[in-house]
C-alpha positions in Angstrom: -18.5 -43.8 -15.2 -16.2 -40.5 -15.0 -12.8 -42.0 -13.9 -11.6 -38.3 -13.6 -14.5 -37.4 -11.2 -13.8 -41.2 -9.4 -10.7 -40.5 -8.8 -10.8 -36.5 -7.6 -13.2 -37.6 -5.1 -10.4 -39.0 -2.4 -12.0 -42.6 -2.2 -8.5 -44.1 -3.2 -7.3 -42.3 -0.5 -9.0 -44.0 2.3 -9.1 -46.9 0.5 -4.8 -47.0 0.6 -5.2 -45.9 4.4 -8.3 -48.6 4.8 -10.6 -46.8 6.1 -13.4 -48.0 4.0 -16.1 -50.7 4.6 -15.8 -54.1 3.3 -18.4 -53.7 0.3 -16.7 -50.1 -0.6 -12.8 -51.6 -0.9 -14.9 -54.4 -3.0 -16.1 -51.8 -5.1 -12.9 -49.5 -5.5 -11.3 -52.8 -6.1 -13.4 -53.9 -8.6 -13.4 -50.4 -11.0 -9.5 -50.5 -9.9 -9.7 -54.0 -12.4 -11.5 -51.9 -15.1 -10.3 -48.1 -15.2 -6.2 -48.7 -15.8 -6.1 -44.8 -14.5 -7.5 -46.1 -11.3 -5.3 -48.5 -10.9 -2.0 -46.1 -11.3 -3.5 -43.8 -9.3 -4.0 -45.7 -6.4 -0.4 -47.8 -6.9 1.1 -43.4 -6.9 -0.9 -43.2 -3.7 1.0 -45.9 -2.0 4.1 -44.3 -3.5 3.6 -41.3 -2.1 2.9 -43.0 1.6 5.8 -45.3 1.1 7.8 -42.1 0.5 6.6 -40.2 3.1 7.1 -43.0 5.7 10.2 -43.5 5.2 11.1 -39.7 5.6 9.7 -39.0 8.9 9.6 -42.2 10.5 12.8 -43.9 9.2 13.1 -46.3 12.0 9.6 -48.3 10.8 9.0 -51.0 8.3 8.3 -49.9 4.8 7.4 -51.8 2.0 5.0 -52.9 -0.1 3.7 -55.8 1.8 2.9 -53.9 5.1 1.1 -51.7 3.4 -0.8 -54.6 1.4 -1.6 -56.2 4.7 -2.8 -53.0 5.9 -5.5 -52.4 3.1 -5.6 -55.9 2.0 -5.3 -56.0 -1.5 -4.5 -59.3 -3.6 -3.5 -58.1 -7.1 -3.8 -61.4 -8.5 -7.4 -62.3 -7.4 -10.7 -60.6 -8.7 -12.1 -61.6 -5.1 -10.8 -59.4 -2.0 -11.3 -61.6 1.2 -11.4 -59.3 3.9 -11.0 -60.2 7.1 -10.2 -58.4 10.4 -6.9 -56.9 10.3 -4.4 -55.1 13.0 -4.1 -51.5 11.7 -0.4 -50.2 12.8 -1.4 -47.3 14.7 1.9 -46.3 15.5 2.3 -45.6 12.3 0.1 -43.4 11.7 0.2 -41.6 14.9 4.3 -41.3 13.9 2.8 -39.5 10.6 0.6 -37.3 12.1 2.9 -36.2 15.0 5.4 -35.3 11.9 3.3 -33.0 10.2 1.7 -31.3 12.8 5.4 -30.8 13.9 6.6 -29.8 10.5 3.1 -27.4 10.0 4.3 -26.0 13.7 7.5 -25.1 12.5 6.6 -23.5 9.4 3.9 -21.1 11.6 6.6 -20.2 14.1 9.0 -19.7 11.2 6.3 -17.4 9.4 5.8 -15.6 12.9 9.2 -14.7 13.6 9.8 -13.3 9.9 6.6 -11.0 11.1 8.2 -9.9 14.3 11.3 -9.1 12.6 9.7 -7.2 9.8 7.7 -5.2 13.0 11.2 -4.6 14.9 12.8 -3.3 11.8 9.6 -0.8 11.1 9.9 0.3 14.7 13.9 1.0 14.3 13.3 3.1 11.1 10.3 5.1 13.2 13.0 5.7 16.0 15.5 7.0 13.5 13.2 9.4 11.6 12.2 10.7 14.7 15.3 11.6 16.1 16.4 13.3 13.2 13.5 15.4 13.3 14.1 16.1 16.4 17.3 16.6 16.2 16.3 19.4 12.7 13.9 20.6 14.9 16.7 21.3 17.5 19.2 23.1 14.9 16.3 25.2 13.6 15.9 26.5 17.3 19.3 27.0 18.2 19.6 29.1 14.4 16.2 30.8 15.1 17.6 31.9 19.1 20.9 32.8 17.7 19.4 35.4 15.1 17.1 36.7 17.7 19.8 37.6 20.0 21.5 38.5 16.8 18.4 41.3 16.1 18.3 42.4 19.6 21.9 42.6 20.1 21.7 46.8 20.4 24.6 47.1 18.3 22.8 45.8 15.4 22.7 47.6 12.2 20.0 46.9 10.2 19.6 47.7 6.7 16.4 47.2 4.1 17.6 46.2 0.6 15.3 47.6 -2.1 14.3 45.8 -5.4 15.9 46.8 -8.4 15.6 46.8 -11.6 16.2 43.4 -13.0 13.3 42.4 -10.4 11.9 45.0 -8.6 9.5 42.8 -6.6 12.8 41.4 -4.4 14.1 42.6 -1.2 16.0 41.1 1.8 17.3 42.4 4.8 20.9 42.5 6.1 21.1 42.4 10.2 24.7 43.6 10.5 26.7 43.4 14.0 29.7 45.2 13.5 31.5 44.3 16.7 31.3 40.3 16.0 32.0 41.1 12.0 28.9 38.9 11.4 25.9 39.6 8.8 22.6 37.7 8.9 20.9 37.9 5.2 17.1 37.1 5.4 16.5 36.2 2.0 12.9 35.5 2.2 11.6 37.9 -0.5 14.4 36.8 -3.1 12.9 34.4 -6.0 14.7 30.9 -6.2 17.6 31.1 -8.3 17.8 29.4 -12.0 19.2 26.4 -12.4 23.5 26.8 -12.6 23.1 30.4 -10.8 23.5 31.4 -7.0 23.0 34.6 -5.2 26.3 36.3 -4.2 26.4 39.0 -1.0 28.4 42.4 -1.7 29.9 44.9 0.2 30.2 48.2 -1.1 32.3 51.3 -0.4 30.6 53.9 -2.0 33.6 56.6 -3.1 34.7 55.0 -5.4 32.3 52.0 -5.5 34.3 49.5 -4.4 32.8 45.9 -4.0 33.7 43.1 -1.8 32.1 39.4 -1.9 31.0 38.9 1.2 29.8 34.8 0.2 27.1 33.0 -1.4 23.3 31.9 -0.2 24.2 28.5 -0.9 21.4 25.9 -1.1 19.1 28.2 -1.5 15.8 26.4 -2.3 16.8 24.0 0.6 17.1 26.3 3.5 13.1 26.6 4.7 14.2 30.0 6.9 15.8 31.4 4.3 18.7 32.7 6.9 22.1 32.9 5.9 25.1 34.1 8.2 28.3 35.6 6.4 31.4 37.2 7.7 32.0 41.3 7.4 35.3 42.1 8.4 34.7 45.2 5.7 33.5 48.7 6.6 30.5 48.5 4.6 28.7 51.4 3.7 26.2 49.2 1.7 25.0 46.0 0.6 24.1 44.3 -2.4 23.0 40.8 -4.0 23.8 39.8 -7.3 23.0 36.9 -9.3 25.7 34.9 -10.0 27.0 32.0 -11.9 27.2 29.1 -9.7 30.4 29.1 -7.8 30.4 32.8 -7.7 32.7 36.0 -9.5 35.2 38.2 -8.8 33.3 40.9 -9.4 29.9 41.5 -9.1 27.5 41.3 -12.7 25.3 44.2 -12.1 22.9 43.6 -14.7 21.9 40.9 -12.1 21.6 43.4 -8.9 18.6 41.8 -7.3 19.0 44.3 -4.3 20.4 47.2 -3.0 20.7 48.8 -0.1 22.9 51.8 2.2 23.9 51.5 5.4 22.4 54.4 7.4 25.2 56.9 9.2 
């Protein structure tokens, strides 16, 4: 007989709850006699429903001897006498109600972690969106403001030519002398190395005098390439150099990336 195969087959389970016919408990009984593992196992299973009784239905009997009378077993006889018994149905209906109460609990638990987890991806969808739409509102208001800043017709513009240290750059300055404001469109200006920043000049020519005028700070961040600086100066050119980071006093022209005069 394979007492492992026995005993995996859940026959001493309904054999503890006595749900089995009189010649089956007979014949669990009698390999219970023989097989010492079927024996424990079936004294644990009582455990274990002793144990569980008395923690969900503390207010019932629980001992060994109900649970004898229940699936009628005499320990000291090799004869069961079975007769017809009164099965506590309260009981088990008590046992029942409990775990379909406990297996309730743990689904509405596991539903209202999944609901939270939902709320919270919703929230971070809200907040995403408004901050795109609240980029997508600064770009406008920067891209309406250097409209009106290109149509204004007091608006000086002036092309500034590649030179030699790359001649493949330019950039624009849009230059509105009454509001002492310069727009810098950068587009065609390489991103800058790593510790180095593109500094704005303006020149007077006679003698060549240069003035900073700021720095295209964050660069390789800004998607427009747009950068607004104050000109208080009487420029009669512009220039960008490239600079250490945080800028000089005066400008390293070595590193002129572009050049250009302001037209009379």
């Amino acid at each position: 007989m394979d007492v492992q195969a026995y005993i995996a087959s859940g026959i001493l389970e309904l054999y503890v709850a006595g749900l089995l016919s009189e010649e089956q408990n007979l014949e669990v009984h009698g390999h219970a006699l023989e097989h010492p593992e079927i024996m424990d196992e079936i004294e644990q299973i009582e455990a274990a429903v002793l144990a569980l009784g008395k923690t969900i239905s503390p207010g019932l009997p629980h001992n060994f001897e109900v649970i004898r009378e229940i699936i009628d077993i005499q320990k000291e006889t090799k004869v069961v006498e079975l007769g017809k018994k009164d099965i506590n149905w309260s009981w088990y209906i008590g046992w029942a109600a409990s775990v379909l109460m406990a297996i309730g609990l743990v689904w509405m638990y596991a539903q209202n972690e999944g609901l939270k987890s939902q709320i919270q991806v919703v929230e971070n969808e809200k907040q995403t969106l408004e901050e795109q739409i609240n980029d997508a509102n600064t770009s406008l208001e920067k891209s309406k403001e250097l409209l009106n800043t290109i149509r204004d017709k007091n608006i000086t513009v002036v092309p500034l030519g590649g030179q030699e240290v790359s001649p493949t750059s330019y950039a624009k300055a849009y230059w509105n002398k009454q509001e002492q404001k310069v727009f810098i469109d950068a587009k065609g200006l390489p991103e800058p190395p790593d510790g180095f920043v593109y500094q704005v000049w303006s020149l007077k020519l006679n003698p060549l005098t240069p003035t900073s005028m700021g720095l295209l700070e964050d660069f390789d961040l800004d998607e427009n390439k747009i950068f607004a600086l104050n000109n208080p100066n009487e420029s009669e050119a512009f220039g960008i150099t490239l600079e250490p980071a945080g800028g000089s006093e005066s400008p390293t022209l070595e590193q002129l990336y572009t050049l250009g005069a302001v037209s009379s």
